[in-house]
C-alpha positions as CSV (number, residue, x, y, z in Angstrom):
1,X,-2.4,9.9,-20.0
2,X,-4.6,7.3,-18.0
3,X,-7.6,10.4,-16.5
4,X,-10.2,8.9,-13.5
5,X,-13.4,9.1,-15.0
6,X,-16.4,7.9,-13.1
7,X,-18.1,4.0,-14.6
8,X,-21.0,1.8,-13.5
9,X,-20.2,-0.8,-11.1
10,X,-21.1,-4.5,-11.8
11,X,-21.4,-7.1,-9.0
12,X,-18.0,-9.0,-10.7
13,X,-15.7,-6.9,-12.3
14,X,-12.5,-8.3,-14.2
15,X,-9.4,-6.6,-12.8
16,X,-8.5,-3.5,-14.8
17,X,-4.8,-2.8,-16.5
18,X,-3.5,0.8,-17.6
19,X,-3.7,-0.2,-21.3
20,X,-6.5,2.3,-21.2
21,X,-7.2,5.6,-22.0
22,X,-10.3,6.2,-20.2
23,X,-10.3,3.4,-18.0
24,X,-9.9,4.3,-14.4
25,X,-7.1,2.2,-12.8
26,X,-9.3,0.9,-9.6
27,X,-11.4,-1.7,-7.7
28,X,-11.6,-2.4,-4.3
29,X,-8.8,-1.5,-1.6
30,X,-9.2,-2.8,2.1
31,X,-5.0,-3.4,3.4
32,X,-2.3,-2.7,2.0
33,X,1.4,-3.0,2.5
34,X,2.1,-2.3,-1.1
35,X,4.5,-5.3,-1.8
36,X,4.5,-8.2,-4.2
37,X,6.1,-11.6,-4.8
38,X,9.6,-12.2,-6.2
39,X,9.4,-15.6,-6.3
40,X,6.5,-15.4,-8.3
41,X,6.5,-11.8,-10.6
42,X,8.5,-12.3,-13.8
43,X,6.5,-9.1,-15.9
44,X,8.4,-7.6,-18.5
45,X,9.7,-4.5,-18.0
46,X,7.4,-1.9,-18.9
47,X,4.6,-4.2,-18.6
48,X,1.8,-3.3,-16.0
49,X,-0.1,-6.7,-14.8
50,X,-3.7,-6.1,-13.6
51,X,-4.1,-5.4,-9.8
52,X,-6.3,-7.9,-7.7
53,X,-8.4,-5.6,-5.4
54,X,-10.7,-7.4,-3.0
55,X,-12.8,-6.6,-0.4
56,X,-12.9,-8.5,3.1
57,X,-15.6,-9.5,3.7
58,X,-15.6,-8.0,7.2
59,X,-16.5,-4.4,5.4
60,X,-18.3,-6.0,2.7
61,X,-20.6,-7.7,5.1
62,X,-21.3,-5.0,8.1
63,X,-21.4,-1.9,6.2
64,X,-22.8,-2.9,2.6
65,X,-25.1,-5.4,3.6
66,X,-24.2,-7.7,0.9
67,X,-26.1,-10.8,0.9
68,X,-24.5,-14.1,1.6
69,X,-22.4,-15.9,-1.3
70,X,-22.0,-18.9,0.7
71,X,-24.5,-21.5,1.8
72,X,-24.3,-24.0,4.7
73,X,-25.7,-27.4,3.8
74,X,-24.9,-29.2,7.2
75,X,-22.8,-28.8,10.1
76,X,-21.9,-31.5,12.4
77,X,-19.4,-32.0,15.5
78,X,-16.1,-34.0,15.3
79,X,-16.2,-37.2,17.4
80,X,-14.2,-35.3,20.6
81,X,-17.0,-32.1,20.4
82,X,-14.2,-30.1,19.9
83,X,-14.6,-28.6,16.2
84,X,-17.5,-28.4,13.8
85,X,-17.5,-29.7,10.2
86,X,-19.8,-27.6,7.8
87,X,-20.6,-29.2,4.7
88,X,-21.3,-25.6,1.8
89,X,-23.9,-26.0,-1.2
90,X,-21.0,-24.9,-3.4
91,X,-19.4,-28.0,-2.4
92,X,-16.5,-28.9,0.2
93,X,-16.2,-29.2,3.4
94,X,-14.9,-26.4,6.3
95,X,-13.6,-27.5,9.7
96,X,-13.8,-24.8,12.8
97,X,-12.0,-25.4,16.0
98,X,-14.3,-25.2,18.9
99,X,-12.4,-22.8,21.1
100,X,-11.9,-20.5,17.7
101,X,-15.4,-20.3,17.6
102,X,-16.4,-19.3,21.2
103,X,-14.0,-16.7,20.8
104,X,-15.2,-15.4,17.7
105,X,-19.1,-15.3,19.2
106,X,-20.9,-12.3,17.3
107,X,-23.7,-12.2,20.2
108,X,-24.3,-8.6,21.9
109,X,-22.7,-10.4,25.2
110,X,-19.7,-10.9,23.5
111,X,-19.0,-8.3,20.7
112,X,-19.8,-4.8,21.0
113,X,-21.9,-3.6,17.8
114,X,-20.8,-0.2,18.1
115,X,-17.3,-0.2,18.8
116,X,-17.1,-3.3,16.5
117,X,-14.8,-4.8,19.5
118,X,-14.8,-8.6,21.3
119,X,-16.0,-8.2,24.9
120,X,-15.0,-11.5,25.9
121,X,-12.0,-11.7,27.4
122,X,-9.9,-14.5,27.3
123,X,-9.3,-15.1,31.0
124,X,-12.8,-15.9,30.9
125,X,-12.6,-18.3,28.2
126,X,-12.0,-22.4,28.3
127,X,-9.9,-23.0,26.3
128,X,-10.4,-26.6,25.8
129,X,-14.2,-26.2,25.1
130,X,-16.4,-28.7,24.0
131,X,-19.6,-27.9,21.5
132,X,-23.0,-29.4,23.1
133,X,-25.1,-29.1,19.8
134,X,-24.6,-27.8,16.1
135,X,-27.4,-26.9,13.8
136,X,-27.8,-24.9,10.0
137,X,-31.1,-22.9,10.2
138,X,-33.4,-21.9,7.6
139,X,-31.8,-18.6,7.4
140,X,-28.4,-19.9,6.7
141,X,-26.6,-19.4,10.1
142,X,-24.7,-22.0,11.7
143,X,-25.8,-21.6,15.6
144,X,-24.0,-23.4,18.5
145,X,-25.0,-24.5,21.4
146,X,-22.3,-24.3,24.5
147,X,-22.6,-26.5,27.9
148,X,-23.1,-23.5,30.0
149,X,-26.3,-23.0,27.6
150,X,-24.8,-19.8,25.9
151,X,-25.6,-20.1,22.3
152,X,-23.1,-18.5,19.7
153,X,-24.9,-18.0,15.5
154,X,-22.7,-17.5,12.7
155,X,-23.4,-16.4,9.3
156,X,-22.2,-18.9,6.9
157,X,-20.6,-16.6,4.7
158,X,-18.9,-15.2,7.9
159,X,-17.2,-18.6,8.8
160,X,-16.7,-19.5,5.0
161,X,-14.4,-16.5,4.8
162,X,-12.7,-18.0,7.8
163,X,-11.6,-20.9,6.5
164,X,-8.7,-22.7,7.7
165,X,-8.1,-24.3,4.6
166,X,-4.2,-23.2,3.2
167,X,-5.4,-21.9,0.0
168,X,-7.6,-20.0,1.8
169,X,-5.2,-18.7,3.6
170,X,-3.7,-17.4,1.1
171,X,-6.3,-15.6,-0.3
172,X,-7.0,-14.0,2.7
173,X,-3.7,-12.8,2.7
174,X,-4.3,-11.1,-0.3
175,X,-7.5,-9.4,0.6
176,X,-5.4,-7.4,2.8
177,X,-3.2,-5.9,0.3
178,X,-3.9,-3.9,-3.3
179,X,-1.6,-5.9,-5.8
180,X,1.5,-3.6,-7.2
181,X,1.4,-2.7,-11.4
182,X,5.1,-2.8,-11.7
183,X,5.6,-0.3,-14.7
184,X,9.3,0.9,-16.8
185,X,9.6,4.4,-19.2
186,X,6.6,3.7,-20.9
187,X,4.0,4.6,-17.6
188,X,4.4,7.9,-19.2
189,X,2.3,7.3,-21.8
190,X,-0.5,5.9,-19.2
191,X,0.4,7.7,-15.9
192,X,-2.9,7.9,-13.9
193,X,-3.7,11.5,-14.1
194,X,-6.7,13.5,-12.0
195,X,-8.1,16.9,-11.5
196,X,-6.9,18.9,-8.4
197,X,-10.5,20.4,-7.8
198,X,-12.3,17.1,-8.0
199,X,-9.9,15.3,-6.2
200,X,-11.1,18.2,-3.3
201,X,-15.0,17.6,-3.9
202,X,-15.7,14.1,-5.3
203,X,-15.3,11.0,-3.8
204,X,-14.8,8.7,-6.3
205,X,-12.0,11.1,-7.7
206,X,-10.2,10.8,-4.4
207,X,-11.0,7.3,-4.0
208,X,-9.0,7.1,-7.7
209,X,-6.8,8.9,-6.7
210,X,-5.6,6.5,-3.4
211,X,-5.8,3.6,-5.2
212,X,-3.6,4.4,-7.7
213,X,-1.2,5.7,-5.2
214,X,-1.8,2.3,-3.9
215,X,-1.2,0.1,-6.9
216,X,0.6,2.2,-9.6
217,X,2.8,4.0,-6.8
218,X,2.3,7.7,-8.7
219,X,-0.2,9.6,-9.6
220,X,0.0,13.2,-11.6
221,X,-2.8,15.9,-10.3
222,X,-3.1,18.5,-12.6
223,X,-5.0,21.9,-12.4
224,X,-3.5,22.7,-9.0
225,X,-3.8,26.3,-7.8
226,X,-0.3,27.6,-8.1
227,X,-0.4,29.3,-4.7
228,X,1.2,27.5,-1.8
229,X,-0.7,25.3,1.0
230,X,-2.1,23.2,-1.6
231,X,-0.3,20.4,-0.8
232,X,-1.9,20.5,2.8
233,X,-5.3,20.9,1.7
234,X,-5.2,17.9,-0.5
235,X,-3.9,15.8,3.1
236,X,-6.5,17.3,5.2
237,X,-8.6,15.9,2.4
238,X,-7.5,12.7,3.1
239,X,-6.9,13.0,6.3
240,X,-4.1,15.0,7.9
241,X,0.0,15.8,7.4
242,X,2.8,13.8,8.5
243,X,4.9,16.1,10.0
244,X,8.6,15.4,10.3
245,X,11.6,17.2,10.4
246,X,10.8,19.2,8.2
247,X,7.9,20.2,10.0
248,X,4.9,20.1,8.1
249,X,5.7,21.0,4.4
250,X,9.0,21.5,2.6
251,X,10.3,23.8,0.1
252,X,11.8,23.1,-2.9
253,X,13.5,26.1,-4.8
254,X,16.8,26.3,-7.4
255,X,18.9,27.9,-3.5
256,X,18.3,24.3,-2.1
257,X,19.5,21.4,-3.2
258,X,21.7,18.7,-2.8
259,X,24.7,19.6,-5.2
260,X,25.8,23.4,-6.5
261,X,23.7,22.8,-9.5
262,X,20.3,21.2,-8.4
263,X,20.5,17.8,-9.6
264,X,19.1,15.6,-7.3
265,X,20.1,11.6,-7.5
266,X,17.2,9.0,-7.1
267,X,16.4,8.6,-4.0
268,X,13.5,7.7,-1.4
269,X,13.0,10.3,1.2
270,X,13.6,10.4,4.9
271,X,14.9,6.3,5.3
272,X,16.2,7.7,8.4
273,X,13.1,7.5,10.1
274,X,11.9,4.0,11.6
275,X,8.5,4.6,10.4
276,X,9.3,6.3,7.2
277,X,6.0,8.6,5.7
278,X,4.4,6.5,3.1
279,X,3.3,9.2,0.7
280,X,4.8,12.4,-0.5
281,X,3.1,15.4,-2.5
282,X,5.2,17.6,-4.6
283,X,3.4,20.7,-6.2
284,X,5.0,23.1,-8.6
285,X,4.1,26.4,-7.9
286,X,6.6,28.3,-10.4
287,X,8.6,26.0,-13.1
288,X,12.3,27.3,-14.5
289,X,12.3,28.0,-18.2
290,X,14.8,25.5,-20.6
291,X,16.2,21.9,-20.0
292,X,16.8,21.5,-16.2
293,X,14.3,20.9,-13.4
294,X,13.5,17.8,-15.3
295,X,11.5,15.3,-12.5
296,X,12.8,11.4,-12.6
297,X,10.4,8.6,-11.3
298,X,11.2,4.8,-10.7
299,X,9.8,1.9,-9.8
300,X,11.8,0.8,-7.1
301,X,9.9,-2.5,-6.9
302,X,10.4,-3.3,-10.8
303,X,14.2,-2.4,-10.2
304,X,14.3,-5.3,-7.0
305,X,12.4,-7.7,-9.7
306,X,15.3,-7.2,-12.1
307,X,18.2,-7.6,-9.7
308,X,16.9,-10.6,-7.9
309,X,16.5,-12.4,-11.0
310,X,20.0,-11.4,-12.4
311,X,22.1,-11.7,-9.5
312,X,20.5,-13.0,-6.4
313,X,23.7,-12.8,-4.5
314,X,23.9,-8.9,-4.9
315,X,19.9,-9.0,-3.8
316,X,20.8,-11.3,-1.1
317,X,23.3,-8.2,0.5
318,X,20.9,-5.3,-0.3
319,X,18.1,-7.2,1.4
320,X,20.1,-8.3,4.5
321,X,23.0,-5.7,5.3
322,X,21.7,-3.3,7.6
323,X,22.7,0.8,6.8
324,X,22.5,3.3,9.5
325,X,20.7,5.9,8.0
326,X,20.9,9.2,9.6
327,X,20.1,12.6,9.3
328,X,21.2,15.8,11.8
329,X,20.9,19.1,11.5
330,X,18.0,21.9,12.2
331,X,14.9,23.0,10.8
332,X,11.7,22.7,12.4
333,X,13.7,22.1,15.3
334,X,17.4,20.5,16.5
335,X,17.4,17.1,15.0
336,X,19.5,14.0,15.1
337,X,17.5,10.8,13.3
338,X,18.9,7.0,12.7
339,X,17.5,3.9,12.1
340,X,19.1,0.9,10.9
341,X,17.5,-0.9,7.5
342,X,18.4,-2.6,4.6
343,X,18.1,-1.5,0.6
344,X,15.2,-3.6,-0.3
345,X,13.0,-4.3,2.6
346,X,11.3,-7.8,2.6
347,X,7.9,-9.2,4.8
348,X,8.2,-12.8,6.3
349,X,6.9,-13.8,3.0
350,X,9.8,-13.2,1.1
351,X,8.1,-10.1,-0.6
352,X,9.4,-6.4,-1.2
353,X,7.6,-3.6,0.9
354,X,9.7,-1.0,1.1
355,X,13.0,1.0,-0.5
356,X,15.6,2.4,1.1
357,X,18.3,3.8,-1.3
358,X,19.1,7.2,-0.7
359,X,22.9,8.1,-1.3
360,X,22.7,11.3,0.1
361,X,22.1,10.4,4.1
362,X,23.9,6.9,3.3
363,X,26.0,6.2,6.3
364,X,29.9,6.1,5.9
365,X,30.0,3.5,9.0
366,X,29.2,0.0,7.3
367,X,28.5,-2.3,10.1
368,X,29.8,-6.1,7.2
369,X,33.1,-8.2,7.7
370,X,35.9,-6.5,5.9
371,X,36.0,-8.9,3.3
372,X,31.9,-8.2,2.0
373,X,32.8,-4.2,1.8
374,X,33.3,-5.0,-1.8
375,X,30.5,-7.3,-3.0
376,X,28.1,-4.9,-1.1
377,X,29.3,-1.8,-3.0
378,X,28.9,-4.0,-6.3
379,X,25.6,-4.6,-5.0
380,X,24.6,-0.8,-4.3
381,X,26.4,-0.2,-7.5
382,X,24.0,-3.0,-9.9
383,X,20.8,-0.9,-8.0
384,X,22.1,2.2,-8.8
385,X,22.9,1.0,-13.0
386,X,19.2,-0.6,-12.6
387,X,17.6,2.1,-11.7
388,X,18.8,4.7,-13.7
389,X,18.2,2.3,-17.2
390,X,16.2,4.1,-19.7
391,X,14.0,0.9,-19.3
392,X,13.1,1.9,-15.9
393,X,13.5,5.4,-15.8
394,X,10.6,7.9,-16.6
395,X,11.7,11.2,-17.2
396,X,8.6,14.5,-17.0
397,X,9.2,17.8,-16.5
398,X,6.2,19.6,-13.8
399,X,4.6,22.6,-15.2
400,X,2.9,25.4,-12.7
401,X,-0.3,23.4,-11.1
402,X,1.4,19.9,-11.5
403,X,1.2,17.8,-8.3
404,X,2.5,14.3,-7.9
405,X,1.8,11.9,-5.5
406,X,3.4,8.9,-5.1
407,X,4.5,5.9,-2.6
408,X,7.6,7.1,-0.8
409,X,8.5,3.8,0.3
410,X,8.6,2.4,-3.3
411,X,9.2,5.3,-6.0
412,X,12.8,6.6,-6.4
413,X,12.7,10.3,-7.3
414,X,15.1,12.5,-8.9
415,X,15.9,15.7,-10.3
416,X,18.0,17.1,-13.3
417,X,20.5,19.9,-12.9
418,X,19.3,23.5,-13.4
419,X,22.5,24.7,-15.1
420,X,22.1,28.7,-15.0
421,X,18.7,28.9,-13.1
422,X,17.9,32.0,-11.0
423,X,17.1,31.0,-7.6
424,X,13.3,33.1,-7.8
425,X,12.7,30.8,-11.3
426,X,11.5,27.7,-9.5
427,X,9.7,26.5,-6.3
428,X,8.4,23.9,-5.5
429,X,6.3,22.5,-2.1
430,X,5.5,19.4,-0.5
431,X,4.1,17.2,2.5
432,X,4.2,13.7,3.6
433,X,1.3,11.5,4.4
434,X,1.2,7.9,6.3
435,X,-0.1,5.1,4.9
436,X,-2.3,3.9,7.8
437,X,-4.3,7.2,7.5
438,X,-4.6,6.8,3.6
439,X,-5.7,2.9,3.7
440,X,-8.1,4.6,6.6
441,X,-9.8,6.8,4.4
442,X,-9.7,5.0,1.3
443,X,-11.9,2.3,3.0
444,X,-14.2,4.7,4.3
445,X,-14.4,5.9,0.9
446,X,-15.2,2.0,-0.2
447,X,-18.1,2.0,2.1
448,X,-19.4,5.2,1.4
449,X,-19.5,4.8,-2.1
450,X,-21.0,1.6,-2.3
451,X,-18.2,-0.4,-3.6
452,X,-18.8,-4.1,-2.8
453,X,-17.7,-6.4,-5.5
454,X,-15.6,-9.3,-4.7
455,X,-12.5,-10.4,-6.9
């Protein structure tokens, strides 16, 4: 198994894979919605693609003082005064919209360094501005001059992040997101794997530890104290628990389950929920002896890959029909939860970033014309084949002090039955986490450790 292991940093690192054995899986983490490209992954199954991890340069820039990677050679105003053209040493040209610029003035009077917040306000802003002068100074800042005398400087390597240019865009787009390493059965062999005691008093070991999460989607944390309220001090670590329903850990023992004999289907947990928690901890506390209790993991990004390449008509329904996902009942209090979603979850950019398939709180009300009732079950039914394919399907069974912590809007989970299991014989606890708060601390991590390289 893949174990986090500390390494020195060079300025340009090429992206690590999990072919590794001492390897950590890592780089640099600044947004993430943890989704990738259909159009344009065609990985083999079982094959995990090196992650691209960049830093904005935003963090890079403010916190780590990095110096400039960009140098202005000239800058000069379009005929109309209304953008600036900046010529770069590296060659090219960049062109900046004038009323883009005065809004983006870095100048104590109109960004507040300690908050890190714009001042000006936009009611107070022409928005048909005209730039009086434009010059590149010694120290490489592009400074403007405005008609009302105000005068706005710009780092060069500030604007040339900013570039308007459409592959640029796209880049930047990227920079905001930790690339996905779709994986099959063979992860097992590699799963990224980290100490629960360092995870609790080393930085970089948590900082492995969330990216992984981030870009592998599961993560096995071993040596866990086989007492319960682990699970919580590992998200205080990070930063606090999601609570839900549940209220603010779960149990998991051989008297609850969702069928007479403890197997548990693949699933994603609490789709319900309009913002459902993006990571889950499971820790084993006491392990039942012989064949059942056996813990099933998929990648329910891999398993979208497959089916929109074989039938794009089936992905097509699972991406579009809309289930009303629901959940009622009491625990930590009186509950009655629904949201409406789809299967597979997609951005505006056509991407997968997020599961949904859960057929135990899978609605019996399908809101689909009559005569797509049975193409959408043939759809459900290709997902359901998919995912449980010995291609895609890693099988592990947790021993006392296992914890694993995975992506809950990506990583289907199961359980096998526990045929003749005492109900004292095996328990189990968890907690759920939000992304938001993980991404939160995983760049504070960044900057505290001193991670700066660029992709």
């Amino acid at each position: 198994m893949l174990r986090s292991s500390r390494c020195l940093w060079s300025s340009f690192l090429n992206p690590v894979g999990l072919q590794g054995h001492t390897a950590p899986v890592r780089r640099i983490l600044v947004r993430s919605d943890a989704c990738f490209s259909l159009g344009s992954q065609k990985q083999a199954v079982g094959l995990l693609k090196p992650a691209i991890r960049n830093s904005t340069h935003d963090v890079v820039r403010h916190i780590t003082g990095v110096r400039s990677i960009a140098t202005a050679v000239s800058a000069s105003l379009a005929p109309d005064q209304r953008s600036v053209h900046v010529q770069w040493a590296e060659g090219g040209q960049d062109t900046f919209p004038a009323v883009w610029l005065r809004d983006s003035c870095q100048c104590e009077r109109c960004f507040h360094p300690a908050t890190k917040s714009r001042t000006l306000l936009l009611a107070n802003m022409d928005t048909s501005i005209a730039i009086k002068g434009v010059e590149v100074t010694p120290d490489n800042l592009v400074q403007l001059t405005w008609p009302d005398g105000h005068v706005s400087s710009f780092d060069a390597d500030w604007l040339k992040f900013r570039s308007f240019k459409e592959e640029d865009l796209l880049k930047r787009r990227k920079h905001f997101r930790v690339q996905p390493l779709m994986w099959g059965s063979d992860l097992l062999k590699k799963l990224p794997t980290v100490d629960f005691g360092q995870v609790l008093t080393d930085d970089q070991a948590l900082y492995d530890l969330l990216h992984n999460v981030a870009s592998v989607g599961l993560v096995l944390v071993q040596n866990t104290p086989t007492s319960t309220g682990q699970c919580k001090r590992l998200a205080q670590r990070i930063a606090y628990v999601r609570k839900t329903n549940c209220g603010e850990d779960f149990t998991i023992s051989t008297k609850v389950g969702a069928s007479k004999d403890g197997r548990l289907g693949l699933h994603v947990d609490l789709p319900y929920y309009d913002q459902t928690p993006g990571i889950k901890a499971i820790h084993c506390i006491v392990q039942c002896q012989g064949d059942g209790g056996v813990s099933q993991f998929v990648d329910g990004f891999n398993v979208a890959r497959e089916i929109k390449d074989i039938d794009p008509q089936a992905f097509q329904l699972l991406t579009t029909v809309l289930l009303d996902f629901s959940s009622i009942g009491e625990r930590a209090y009186k509950f009655h939860i629904t949201f409406r979603k789809p299967i597979i979850g997609i951005n505006k950019y056509g991407e997968v970033d997020n599961i949904s398939y859960n057929d135990q709180v899978r609605p019996y009300t399908l809101n689909i014309p009559v005569e797509n009732v049975k193409p959408f079950y043939a759809a459900l039914k290709l997902f359901n084949k998919t995912m449980y394919s010995p291609k895609y399907l890693v099988t592990y069974k947790m021993k006392a002090g296992d914890m694993v912590v995975f992506n809950n809007n990506r990583i289907l989970t199961g359980c096998t039955g526990l045929h003749g299991v005492q109900s004292d014989q095996r328990h189990l606890e968890g907690v759920f986490m939000d992304w938001d708060e993980a991404f939160s601390r995983l760049r504070v991590l960044q900057q505290d450790l001193g991670i700066t390289e660029y992709s």
